[in-house]
NURO-351699 format. One record per residue (C-alpha): residue in one letter; z, x, y. Coordinates in steps of 0.1 Angstrom, whole numbers, plus 5000, padded with zeros to 4 digits. Layout:
N
AZXY...
END
This chain:
714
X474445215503X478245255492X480645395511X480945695491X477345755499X478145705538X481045995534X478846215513X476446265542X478746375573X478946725583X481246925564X482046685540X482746785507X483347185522X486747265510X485247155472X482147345478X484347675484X486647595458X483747595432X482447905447X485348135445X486047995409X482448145404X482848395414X486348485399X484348445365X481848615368X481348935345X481849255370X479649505355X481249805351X480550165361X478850335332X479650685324X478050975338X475051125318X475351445330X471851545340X471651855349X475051915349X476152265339X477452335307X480552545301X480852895301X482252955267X481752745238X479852515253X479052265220X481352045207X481051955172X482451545171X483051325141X481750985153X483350645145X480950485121X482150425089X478950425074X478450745044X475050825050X476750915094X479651075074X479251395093X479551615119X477351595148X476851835177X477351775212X477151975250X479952035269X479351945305X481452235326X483551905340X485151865307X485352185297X489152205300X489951845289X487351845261X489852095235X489852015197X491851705187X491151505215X489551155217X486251145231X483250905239X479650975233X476050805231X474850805196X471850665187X469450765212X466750925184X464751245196X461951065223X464751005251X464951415263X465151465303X465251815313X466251935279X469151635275X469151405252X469851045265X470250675259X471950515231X475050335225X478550455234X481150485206X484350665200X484850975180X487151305176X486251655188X486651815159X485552215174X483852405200X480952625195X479252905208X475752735192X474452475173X472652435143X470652145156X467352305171X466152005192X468151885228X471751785223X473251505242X476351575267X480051435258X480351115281X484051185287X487051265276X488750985263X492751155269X493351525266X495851455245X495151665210X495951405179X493751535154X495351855142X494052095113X496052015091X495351605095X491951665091X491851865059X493851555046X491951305057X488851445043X490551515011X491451145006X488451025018X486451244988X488851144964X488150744971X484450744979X484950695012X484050815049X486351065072X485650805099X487850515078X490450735068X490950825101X491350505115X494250475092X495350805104X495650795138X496950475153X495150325182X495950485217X498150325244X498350505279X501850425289X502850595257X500950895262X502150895301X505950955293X507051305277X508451335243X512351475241X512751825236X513251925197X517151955188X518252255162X518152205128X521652025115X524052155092X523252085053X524851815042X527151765012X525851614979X527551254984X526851034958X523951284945X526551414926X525751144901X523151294889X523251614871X520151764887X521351604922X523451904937X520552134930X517651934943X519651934976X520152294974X516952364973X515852174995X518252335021X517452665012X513752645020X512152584983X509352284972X511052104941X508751824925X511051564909X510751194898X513951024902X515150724886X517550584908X521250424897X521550064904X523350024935X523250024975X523650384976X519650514975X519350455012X522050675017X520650954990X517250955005X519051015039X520851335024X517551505007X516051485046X519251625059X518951895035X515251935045X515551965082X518452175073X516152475064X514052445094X511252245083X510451845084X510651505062X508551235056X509750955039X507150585028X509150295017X507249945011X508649725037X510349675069X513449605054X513949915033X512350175056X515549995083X518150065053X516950435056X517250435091X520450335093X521650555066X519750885086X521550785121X524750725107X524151085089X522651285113X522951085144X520350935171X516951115183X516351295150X514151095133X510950875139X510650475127X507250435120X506650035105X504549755119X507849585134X508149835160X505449735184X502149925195X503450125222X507050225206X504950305178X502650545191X505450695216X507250765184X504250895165X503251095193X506951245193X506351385161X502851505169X504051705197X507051865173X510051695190X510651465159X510151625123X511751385102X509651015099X510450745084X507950445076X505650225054X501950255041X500250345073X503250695080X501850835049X499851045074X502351105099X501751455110X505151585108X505751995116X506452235092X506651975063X509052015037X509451725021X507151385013X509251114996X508050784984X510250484974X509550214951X505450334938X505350034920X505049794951X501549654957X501849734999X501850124991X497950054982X495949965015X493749725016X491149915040X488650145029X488650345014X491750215002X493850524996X497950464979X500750594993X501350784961X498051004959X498251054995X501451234993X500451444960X497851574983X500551665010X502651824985X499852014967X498052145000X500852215021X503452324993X506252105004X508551924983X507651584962X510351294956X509151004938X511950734934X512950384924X515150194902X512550204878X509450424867X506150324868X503250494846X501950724872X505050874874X505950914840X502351034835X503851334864X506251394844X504451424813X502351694828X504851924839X503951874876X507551714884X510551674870X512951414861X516151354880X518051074865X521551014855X523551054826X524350724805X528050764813X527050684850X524850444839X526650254824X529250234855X526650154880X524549884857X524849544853X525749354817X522149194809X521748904784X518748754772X517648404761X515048344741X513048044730X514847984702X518247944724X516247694744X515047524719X518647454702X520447404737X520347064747X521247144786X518347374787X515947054773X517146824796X517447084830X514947384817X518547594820X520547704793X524047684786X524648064789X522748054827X525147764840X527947954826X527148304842X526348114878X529847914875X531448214868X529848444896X530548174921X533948244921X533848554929X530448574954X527048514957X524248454931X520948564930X518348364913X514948514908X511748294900X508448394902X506348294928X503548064933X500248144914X501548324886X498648254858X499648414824X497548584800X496948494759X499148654736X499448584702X502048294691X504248484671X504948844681X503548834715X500849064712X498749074749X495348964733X492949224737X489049264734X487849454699X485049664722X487049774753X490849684746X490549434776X492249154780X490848834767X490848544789X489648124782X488547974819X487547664803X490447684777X487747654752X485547994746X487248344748X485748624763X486548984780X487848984819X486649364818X483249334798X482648974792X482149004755X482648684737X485248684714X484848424683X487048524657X490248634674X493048804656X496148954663X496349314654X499849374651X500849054625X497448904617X498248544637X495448364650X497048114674X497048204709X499848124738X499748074781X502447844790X505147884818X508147694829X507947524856X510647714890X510747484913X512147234895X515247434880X516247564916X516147214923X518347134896X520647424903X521147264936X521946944926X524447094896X526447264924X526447044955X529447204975X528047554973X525347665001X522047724990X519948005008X515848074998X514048425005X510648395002X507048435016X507648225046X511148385055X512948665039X516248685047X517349065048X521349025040X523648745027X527348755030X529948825003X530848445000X530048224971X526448094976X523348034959X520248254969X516848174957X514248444958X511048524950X509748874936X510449114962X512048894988X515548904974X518348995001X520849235000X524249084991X527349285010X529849434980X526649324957X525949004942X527848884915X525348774890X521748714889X519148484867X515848634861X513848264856X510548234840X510348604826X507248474803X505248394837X505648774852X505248934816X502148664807X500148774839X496748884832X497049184842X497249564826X500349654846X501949334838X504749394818X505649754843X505549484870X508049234856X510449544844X510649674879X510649324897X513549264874X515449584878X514949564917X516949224914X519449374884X520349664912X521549464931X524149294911X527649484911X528349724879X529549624847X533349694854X533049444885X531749184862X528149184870X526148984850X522448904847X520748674824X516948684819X515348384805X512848564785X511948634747X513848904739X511649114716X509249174747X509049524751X510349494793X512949264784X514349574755X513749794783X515949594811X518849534784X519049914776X518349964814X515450244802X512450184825X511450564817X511450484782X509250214788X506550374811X506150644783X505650414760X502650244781X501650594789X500850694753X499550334745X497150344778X496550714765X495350584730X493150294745X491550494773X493450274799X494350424834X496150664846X495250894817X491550794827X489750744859X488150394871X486450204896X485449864905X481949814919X482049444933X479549204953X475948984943X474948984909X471849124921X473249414944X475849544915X472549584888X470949754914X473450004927X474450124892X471050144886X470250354912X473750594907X473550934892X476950844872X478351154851X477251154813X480651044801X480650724823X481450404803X480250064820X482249804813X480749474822X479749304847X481548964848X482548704873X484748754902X487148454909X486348264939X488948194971X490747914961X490047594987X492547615013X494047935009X493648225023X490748505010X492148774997X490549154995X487649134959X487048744963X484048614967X483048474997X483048064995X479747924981X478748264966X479048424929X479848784929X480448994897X482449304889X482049604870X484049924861X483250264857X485550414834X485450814831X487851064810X490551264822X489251564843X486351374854X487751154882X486551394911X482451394897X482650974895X484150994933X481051204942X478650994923X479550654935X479550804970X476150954972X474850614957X476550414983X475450655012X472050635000X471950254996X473250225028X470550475046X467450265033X469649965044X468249735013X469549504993X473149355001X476249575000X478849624973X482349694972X483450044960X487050074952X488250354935X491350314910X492049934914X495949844913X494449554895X491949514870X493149244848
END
């Protein structure tokens, strides 16, 4: 026997280890905890004793109402708005003493109380009031279940979207007391424009204008959009304003404080934290803030009184969300403006589609400057083509022309440059050789594609095409080529060693530079803002943005590149941008004349013409071969539905990260859309829904993804 053996077996030995391991045991082990109370034969309340509760399930076939007893415990707590818990689930066997009982507990809203219900067998009792604090207002709801029938969707998603998630401290500490509306402010820089003085005078004096505004290139639209909410809150009544990232929705802020002051506004974005966020949110629930300023998720800030709802920048990819039922920004606050008759400003330095398309139809107006301001405020743009880099030997031997290392030497002296190339995974579509032509399917007008560079065939219906040509000058050779970035930022680094060389990108944007000669690398979106204003700019690799395969490809490139051009200093400062790019592409006409409305009404009556959206309506139905033929089989699709398709959905590239429409790894899925006419989009909404509820009562076959109006659909 060792003499561990011997130790092991006197008294107490090993005691103090024993108790160790026993506490630890206990310290993990899972307390159960105290379920709630099922309130048998509890008394119900006096008055109004059901509640009617929207449940949290997202699921369409549950998206309703369902009806609930009021135990006389929480008859004061349980008030309309609230957050409450209840046991769903239970089915109609599980009755004690005329209570219905069992099933899961899940969250939900009190939506109303009743004096009856319309269910005739035993209801279940409310487990409890969640917080008595009301955040589901009237008016909320009616939007919420607005957006949710416009994209196929359920109340329960929208409303996750909504309301943000609760946080007790937050609720705990009182909101400030309101403060009196301010003084209307003076025009400012509105003055600009000709329509500028008036908009803010209406706005003071109480009325709902509907404009689209084209913004002047410049750092002055932070300040603008500060003045319209001034002018808002001036009559009384609050502003919402949705801008597409962190960075621009903290230009606004500072432009409202320095204009207004502190405590009069709410900063709703992701950056703020949960708890300042819903303190803040709840600030302007309770009425002490009634002007909000935010990204994607405040386009549902309940603000007071509204009078205004502005969006910045439509154009921007993060104004669509990326949960279901995938609602944009833009159509969100159409709704606003149409239901509670407030004011509409839609703005940017350019003009996308949708909004010329509001224009169009009379329901806004335009509010743009003259050209004599224009020109002022707008940069000198220069173009070269491939016929300049073709006959310049520094552009051969560094992919840069001559003209491009001129403008940067130049601007160098004087400041900073900005140098814009496109990011990582830009994949360009076919075009024809000689006029640039997007090639386009003979059936459907969608664009051709070749993923084995051999065999062409539709990305929207998956025709084949054999005998391609183009329909504007008859060539039949095709081009996809883009010049490669990295390598010219390179060599822009190595042509100027003694100047500092800043990036901007995915991994970190930088939000300012200083006025001090530098080079600043940037990709699309990520480009800093240069104090006094950068003194030129290269737009790199224009074919790669315009050559996407995408039907909003050449709209993105003109705004990507006007975003970047506003931020160069004006023409009589010596701006200067240079776009590598061929210059009889129609965005590259439209950035040298600096006309991005021109160009969206052009798209519009082309898009018109071909059926494309806005002018129509469309959805994407995506998922397993198998479950797409079945659901479209199954849906009751209006009689002027057109299917286009299905074809195969790309699959998550190895080692990167999924995004929302890929297929899983290892599986195929397909796509199809469902393309409607004008007038129509509200009866292929209903349609899709009803077939997707249904689906997902039987609970057979696999799901599919509905999605209606796709930002992209190739």
């Amino acid at each position: 026997m060792s003499s561990d053996d011997e130790r092991s077996e006197e008294p107490g030995s090993g005691a103090p280890e024993q108790l160790a391991l026993i506490r630890e045991s206990v310290r993990r082990a899972k307390v159960p905890r105290a379920k709630p109370r099922t309130w048998r034969g509890a008394a119900l309340a006096e008055e109004l004793p059901v509640a009617r509760v929207l449940v949290n399930k997202g699921a369409l076939h549950l998206d309703q109402y369902f009806d609930y007893a009021v135990p006389e415990e929480l008859d004061a707590d349980a008030q309309p708005g609230v957050r409450v818990r209840v046991r769903f689930g239970a089915g109609g066997r599980q009755v004690r003493g005329g209570r219905r009982e069992g099933g899961g507990l899940i969250d939900g809203f009190l939506i109303e109380r009743r004096a009856s219900s319309d269910y005739q067998g035993a209801l279940a009792a409310l487990a409890y009031v969640v917080s008595p604090e009301p955040v589901l207002g009237p008016e909320l709801l009616e939007l919420s279940r607005a957006v949710a029938d416009r994209y196929a969707g359920s109340l329960a998603d929208v409303l996750q979207l909504a309301v943000p998630p609760r946080n007790g401290r937050a609720e705990g500490k009182p909101s400030p007391e309101p403060q009196p509306p301010p003084p209307a402010p003076a025009p400012g820089t509105w003055e600009r424009y000709a329509q500028g003085p008036g908009f803010l005078r209406a706005l003071a004096e109480g009325g709902a204008p509907r404009a689209v505004w084209t913004a002047l290139p410049g750092p002055h639209w932070p300040e603008e959009v500060a003045r319209a909410m001034a002018a808002t809150l001036a009559s009384g009544r609050g502003a919402l304003v949705v801008v597409p990232d962190g960075r621009s929705a903290g230009r606004v802020d500072a432009a409202l404080t320095a204009l207004l002051g502190e405590g009069r506004h709410a900063l709703l974005t992701a950056d703020s934290g949960p708890e300042k966020r819903y303190r803040q949110w709840l600030a302007v629930r309770r009425g002490s803030v009634r002007a909000v300023v935010g990204t994607r998720a405040a386009m549902f800030a309940p603000v007071a009184d509204l009078g205004l709802v502005a969006l910045w920048d439509d154009g921007d990819s993060s104004h669509s969300d990326d949960n279901a039922p995938f609602p944009h920004v833009r159509e969100v606050l159409e709704l606003r403006a149409a239901h509670g008759r407030c004011a509409f400003l839609l703005g940017g330095t350019s003009c996308t589609v949708e909004a010329a398309q509001l224009v169009e139809s009379g329901w806004a107006l335009p509010l743009r400057a003259e050209r004599d301001q224009l020109r002022i405020a707008a940069p000198l743009v220069r173009t070269v083509g491939d016929g300049e880099l073709a006959r310049d030997g520094a552009a051969r031997s560094a992919r840069l022309p001559s003209l491009a290392w001129q403008t940067v030497r130049d601007g160098l002296r004087t400041g900073p440059v900005l140098i814009q190339v496109p990011r990582r995974g830009y994949a360009p579509r076919l075009a024809c050789e000689r006029c640039r032509e997007p090639a386009r399917c003979r059936h459907c007008a969608g664009p051709l594609q070749a993923p084995d560079q051999q065999d062409l065939d539709c990305a929207w219906c998956g025709r084949a095409e054999t005998a391609w040509s183009c329909q504007a000058c008859g060539g039949v050779r095709l081009r996809a080529r883009i010049v490669g970035a990295r390598r010219t930022a390179e060599e822009l680094g190595r042509a100027f060693p003694a100047v500092p060389v800043r990036t901007s990108g995915r991994d970190h944007v930088l939000d300012s530079v200083p006025d001090q000669p530098a080079l600043v690398v940037s990709t699309p979106g990520a480009e800093p803002v240069a104090e006094g204003g950068y003194a030129a700019a290269l737009l790199l690799d224009g074919w790669a943005m315009v050559g996407r395969p995408d039907l909003r490809a050449g709209e993105e490139a003109l705004r990507r590149w006007t975003a970047a051009s506003a931020l160069v200093r004006g023409q009589p400062e010596g701006g200067t941008v240079v776009i590598v790019a061929e210059p009889t592409l129609r965005p590259v006409q439209a950035l040298v004349r600096w006309d991005p409305v021109g160009h969206a009404r052009r798209e519009l009556a082309e898009r018109a013409e071909l059926g494309f959206p806005p002018v129509s309506r469309m959805a994407s139905v995506t998922g397993p071969p198998e479950a797409v033929a079945a659901y479209l089989a199954g849906a009751e699709l209006p009689a002027e539905a057109e299917v286009l398709g299905p074809v195969p959905v790309p699959g998550a590239t190895p080692g990167r990260p999924r995004r929302q429409g890929d297929a899983p790894p290892g599986e195929t899925w397909e796509r199809a859309l469902v393309r409607v006419p004008p007038g129509r989009g509200a009866a292929l909404a209903a349609a899709l829904k009803t077939a997707q509820a249904a689906r997902t009562a039987r609970g057979t076959g696999e799901p599919v993804r509905i999605r209606i109006d796709p930002p992209d659909i190739g």
